[in-house]
Residue, then its C-alpha position, 0 to 999 in steps of 0.5 A: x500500500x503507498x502508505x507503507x512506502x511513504x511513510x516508512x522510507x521517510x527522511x527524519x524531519x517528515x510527518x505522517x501524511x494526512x492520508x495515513x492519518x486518515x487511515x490509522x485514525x479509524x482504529x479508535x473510531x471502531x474501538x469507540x464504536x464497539x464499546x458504545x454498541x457493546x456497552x452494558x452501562x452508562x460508563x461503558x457508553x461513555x468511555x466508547x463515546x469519548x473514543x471515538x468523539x476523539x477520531x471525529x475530532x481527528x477526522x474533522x480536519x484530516x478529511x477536508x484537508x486530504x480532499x482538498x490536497x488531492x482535489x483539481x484547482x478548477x473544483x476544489x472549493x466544492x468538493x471541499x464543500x462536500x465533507x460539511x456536506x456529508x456531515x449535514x446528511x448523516x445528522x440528517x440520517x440521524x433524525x430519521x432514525x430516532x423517529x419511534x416507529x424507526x427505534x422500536x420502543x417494545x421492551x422486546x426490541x430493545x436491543x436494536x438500539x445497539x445496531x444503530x451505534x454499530x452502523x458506523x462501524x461500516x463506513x471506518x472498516x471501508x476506510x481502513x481497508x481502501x484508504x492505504x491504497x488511494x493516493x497521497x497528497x501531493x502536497x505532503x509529498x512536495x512539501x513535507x517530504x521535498x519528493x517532487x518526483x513522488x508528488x509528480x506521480x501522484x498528480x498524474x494519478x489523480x489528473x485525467x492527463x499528465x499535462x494538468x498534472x504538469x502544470x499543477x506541478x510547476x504552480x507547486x514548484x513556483x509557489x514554494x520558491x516564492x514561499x522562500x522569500x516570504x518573512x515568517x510571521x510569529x505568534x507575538x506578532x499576531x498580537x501587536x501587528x494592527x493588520x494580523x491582529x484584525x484578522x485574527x480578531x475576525x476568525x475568533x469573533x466568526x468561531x465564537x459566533x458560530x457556537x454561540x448561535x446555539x445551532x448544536x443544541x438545537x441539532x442535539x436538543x431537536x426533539x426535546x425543543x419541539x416537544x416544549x414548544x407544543x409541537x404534536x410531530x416533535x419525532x418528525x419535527x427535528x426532520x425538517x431542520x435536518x432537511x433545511x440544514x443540509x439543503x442549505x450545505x448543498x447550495x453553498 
């Protein structure tokens, strides 16, 4: 598998790749998995559910990235735009599973409750198995691992003609050359900079804004806040934001 080759016949100063990252973070996924769908207390969901909240954190950022690595210039802002969009269908998913008639609510039945915490198993095993097979970033070979013959051969990989995947190459090449001439910034500067501290106010300020808008607890709260509000459908309530969520994900 590349994975093997790229990152076992690395020069000292390399990292991981994001795509074996992306690979190996699927273990705890699976781990956390099997103990949320195996758990016989609460603490034993727990422990699981940490875990694996741990590979969804990892994944949160290695996915995009590896997709935006590896995506062509011409439409890599919307297949980076398709990982948010994944995630607004699975919540999507979600809501429709937690309808009652869905989740059988017979005390008979309740261990179907432990299928829908196994169903993530499917898509981290698929993963692991054929994500060690696709092609490294050609980012990471260039950059972190200074193998522009690798990342050449990645790119033609990926491109539909070795000519795109020249002219990528040379962009690369030009880019890393200007990079050199570039002043690195600091930490301290972002702080006593007017310009850079203006822009990292305005990244703060947007993440503040985006958790502080409440949208996670009303995604993790749906039910409960339609049932308060007098909703007759709070089950098939939540469905509609859901739907309006991941509607609006597919037109940005």
């Amino acid at each position: 598998p590349n994975w093997l080759y790229y990152n076992t016949e690395r020069e000292d100063e390399a990292v991981v790749s994001t795509q074996s990252t992306g690979a190996l973070n699927n273990i705890p996924m699976l781990i956390g998995t099997a103990l949320m769908a195996l758990s016989f207390n609460e603490y034993f969901f727990i422990f699981g559910r940490i875990i694996a909240g741990f590979a969804v954190g990892v994944a949160s950022g290695i996915a995009p990235m590896y997709i935006s690595e590896i995506s062509p210039v011409s439409v890599k802002g919307g297949v980076g735009v398709s990982h948010q969009f994944m995630i607004t269908l699975g919540i999507l998913i979600a809501f429709v599973l937690s309808i009652k008639d869905v989740l059988p609510a017979d005390p008979d039945k309740a261990w179907t409750w432990h299928l829908y915490f196994a169903f993530p198993v499917l898509p981290a095993l698929f993963q692991l198995l054929i994500l060690p097979f696709c092609p490294e970033s050609p980012n990471w070979l260039y950059y972190n691992r200074e193998r522009e013959d690798l990342a050449r051969l990645s790119l033609t990989k990926l491109r539909d003609s070795r000519e795109t995947a020249e002219e990528e190459m040379e962009a690369m090449i030009k880019e890393r050359t200007t990079g050199k001439e570039t002043v690195m910034v600091t930490y301290g500067q972002f702080l006593t900079n007017p310009t850079l501290r203006l822009s990292l106010l305005i990244g703060v300020v947007l993440q503040c804004a985006q958790q502080l808008s409440g949208i996670n607890a009303i995604l993790n709260y749906a039910p409960a806040i339609f049932k308060d509000a007098g909703e007759s459908n709070a089950d098939l309530a939540p469905i509609s934001v859901g739907a309006i969520f991941n509607l609006m994900t597919f037109v940005s």
